[in-house]
C-alpha positions as CSV (number, residue, x, y, z in Angstrom):
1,X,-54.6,-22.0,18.9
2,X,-54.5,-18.4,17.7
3,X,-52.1,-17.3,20.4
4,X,-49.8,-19.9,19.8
5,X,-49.6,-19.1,15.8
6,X,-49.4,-15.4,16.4
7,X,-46.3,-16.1,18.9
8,X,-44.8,-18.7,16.2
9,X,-45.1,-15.3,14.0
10,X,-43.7,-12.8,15.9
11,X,-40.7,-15.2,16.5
12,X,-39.7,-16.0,13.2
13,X,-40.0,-12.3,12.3
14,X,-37.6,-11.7,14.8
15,X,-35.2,-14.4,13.4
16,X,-36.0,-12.8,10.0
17,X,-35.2,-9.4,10.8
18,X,-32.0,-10.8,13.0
19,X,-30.8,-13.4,10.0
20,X,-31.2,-10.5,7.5
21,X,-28.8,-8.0,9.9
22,X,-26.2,-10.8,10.0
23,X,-26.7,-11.6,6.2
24,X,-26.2,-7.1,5.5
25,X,-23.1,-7.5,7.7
26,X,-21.6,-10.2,6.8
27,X,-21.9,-9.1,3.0
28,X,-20.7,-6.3,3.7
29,X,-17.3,-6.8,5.6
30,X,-16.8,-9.0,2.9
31,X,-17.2,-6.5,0.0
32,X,-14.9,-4.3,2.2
33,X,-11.9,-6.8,3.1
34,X,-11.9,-8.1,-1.2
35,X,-12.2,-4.6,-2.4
36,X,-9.3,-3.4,-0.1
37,X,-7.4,-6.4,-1.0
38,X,-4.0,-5.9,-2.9
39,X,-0.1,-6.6,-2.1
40,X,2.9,-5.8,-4.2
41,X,5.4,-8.1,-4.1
42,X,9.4,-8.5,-4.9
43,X,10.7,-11.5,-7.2
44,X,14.5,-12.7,-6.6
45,X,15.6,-10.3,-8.7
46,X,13.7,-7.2,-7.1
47,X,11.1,-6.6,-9.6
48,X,7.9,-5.6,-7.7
49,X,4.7,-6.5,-9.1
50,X,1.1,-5.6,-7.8
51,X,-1.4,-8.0,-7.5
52,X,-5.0,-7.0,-6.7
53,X,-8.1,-8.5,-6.7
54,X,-9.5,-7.0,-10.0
55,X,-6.8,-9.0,-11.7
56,X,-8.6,-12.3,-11.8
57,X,-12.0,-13.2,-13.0
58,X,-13.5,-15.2,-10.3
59,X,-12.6,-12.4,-7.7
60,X,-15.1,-9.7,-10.1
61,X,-17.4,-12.4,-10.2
62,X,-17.2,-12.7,-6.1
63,X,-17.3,-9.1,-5.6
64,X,-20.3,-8.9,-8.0
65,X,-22.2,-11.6,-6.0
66,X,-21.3,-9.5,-2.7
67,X,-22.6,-6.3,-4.2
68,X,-25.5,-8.1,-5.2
69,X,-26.6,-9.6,-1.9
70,X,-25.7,-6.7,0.2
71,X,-28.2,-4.6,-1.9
72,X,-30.9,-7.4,-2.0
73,X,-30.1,-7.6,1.5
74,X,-30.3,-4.1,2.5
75,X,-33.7,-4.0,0.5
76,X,-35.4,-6.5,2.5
77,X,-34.0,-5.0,5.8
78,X,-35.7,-1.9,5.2
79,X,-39.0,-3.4,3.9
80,X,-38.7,-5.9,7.1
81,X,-38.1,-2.9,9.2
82,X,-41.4,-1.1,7.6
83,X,-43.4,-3.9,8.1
84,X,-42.5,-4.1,11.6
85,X,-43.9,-0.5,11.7
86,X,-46.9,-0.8,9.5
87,X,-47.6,-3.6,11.4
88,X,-48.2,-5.6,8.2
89,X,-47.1,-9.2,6.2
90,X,-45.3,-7.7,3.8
91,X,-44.2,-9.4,0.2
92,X,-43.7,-12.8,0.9
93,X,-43.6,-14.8,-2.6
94,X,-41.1,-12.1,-3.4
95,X,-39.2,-12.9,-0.4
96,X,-39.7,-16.4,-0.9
97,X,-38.0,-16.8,-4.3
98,X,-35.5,-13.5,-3.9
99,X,-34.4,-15.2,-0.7
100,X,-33.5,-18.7,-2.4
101,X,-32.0,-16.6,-5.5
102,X,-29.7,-14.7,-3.6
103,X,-28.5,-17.7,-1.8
104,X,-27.5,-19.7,-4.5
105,X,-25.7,-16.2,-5.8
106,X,-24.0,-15.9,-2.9
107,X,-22.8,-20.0,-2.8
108,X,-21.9,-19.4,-6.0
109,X,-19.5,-16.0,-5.3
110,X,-18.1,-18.0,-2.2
111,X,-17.4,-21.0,-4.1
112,X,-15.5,-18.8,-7.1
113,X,-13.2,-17.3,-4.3
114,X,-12.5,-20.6,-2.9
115,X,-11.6,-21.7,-5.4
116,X,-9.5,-19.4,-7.1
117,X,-7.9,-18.9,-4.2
118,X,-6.8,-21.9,-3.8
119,X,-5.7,-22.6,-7.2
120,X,-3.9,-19.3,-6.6
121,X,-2.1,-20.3,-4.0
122,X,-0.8,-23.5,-5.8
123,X,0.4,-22.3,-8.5
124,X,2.4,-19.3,-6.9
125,X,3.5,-21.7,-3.7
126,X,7.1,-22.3,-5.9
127,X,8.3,-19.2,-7.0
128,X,9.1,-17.5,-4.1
129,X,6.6,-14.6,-4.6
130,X,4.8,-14.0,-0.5
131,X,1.3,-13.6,-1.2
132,X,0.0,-14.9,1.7
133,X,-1.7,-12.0,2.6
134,X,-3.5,-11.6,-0.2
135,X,-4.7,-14.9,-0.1
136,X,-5.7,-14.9,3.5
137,X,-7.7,-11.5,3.0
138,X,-9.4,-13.6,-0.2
139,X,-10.2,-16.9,2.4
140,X,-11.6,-14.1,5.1
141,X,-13.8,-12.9,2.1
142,X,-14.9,-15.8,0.5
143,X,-15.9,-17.0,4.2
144,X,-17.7,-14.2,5.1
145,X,-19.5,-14.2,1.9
146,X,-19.9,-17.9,2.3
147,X,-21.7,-17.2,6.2
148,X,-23.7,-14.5,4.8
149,X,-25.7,-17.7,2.5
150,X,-25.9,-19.5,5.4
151,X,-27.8,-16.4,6.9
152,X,-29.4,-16.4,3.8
153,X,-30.5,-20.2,3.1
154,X,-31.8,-20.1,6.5
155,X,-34.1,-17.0,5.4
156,X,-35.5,-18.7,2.7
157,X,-36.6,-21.7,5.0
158,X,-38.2,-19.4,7.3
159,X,-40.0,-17.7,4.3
160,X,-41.2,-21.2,2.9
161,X,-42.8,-22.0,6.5
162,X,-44.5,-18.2,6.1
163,X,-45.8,-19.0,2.6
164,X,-48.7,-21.3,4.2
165,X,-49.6,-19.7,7.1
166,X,-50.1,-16.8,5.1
167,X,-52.6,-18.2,3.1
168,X,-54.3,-20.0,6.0
């Protein structure tokens, strides 16, 4: 029985330590692609304008959400890396709760760029301005960020299922 709990251990820390690579990444191509994205664009009568992603609300509010979980996620990549080393359990009630936090800040990031974006696209869809870029750049974003919870939400299941055997 012993053997069969310490391999149920060893391979949800390797799902762990693989969800919270994908979770880093993810985050972080999607900080990259929002904070790179602007276009400048030319109205009928040639005026150009420049549109970047500072320029609306919901997009700080994304990129804040992304900075936040690439950091928290970087954090527990490292401590899950020294763990593996040290050989030991680590913090789990922190991950436990930091884990479900974070996802519901990154669902919440994703679901601001969604929907701005889409609003976005509405009300400039008449006036001839092209800003489909721009709002193809904020979709990748928003889905990257919105992959990186899934990563996430999965995390904090795994850590809830930890929780008891811990205490066992």
């Amino acid at each position: 029985m012993a053997q069969s709990s310490s391999a149920t251990s060893a391979s949800s820390r390797t799902a762990s330590f693989i969800l919270r690579i994908l979770a880093f990444a993810l985050s972080l191509i999607s900080l990259i692609v929002l904070a790179t994205n602007t276009v400048i664009v030319t109205d009928y009568d040639y005026n150009e304008a420049k549109f970047r992603f500072q320029d609306f609300y919901a997009y700080r509010y994304m990129l804040a959400t992304i900075v936040i979980g690439t950091a928290y996620s970087l954090l527990q990549l490292v401590a899950s890396i020294c763990n593996a080393i040290s050989g030991g359990e680590g913090m789990l009630v922190l991950a436990f709760f930091g884990d479900k936090f974070i996802s519901y800040v990154m669902a919440t990031g994703a679901a601001a760029g969604f929907g701005v974006t889409v609003d976005l696209s509405r009300v400039t869809g008449g006036t001839g301005l092209d800003m489909s870029n721009f709002f193809e750049k904020a979709y990748a974003s928003a889905s990257l960020l919105l992959l990186a919870f899934i990563c996430t939400a999965l995390l904090s299941i795994i850590s809830a299922f930890a929780l008891p055997r811990r205490s066992l």
